[in-house]
N, C-alpha and C positions, 0 to 999 in steps of 0.2 A: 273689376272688369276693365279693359284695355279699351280704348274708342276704338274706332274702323276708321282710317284716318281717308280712305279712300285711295288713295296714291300706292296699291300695291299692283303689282304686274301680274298678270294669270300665269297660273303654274306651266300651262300647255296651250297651244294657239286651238282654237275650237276645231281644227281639220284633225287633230291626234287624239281627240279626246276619245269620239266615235272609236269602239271596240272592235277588232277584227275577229272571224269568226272562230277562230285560235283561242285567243285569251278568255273568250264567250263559253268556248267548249273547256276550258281548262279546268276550274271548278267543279264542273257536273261528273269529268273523268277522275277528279284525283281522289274519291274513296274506290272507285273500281282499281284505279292501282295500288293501292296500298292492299286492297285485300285479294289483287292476285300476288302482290311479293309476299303479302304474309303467307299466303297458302306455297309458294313456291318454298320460303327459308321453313314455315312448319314441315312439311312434308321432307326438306333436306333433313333436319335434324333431328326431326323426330318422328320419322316415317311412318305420317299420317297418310 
């Protein structure tokens, strides 16, 4: 195991950390898109 030497910088200053209601909603949307494209390309191609 590596020490924590203490002397690292934060990835992000704490004001960008806070999620905007975008990136919040993005997850909870991205199986509802996938399975309207899948039913969009099923139904192209194989006219479900």
């Amino acid at each position: 195991m590596t020490k924590n030497l203490g002397n690292a910088k934060p990835s992000a200053p704490a004001k960008e950390i806070s999620a905007s209601m975008c990136s919040r909603a993005a997850p909870a949307l991205f199986p509802l898109v996938v399975a309207a494209l899948g039913y969009l390309v099923g139904r192209h191609y194989f006219g479900l």
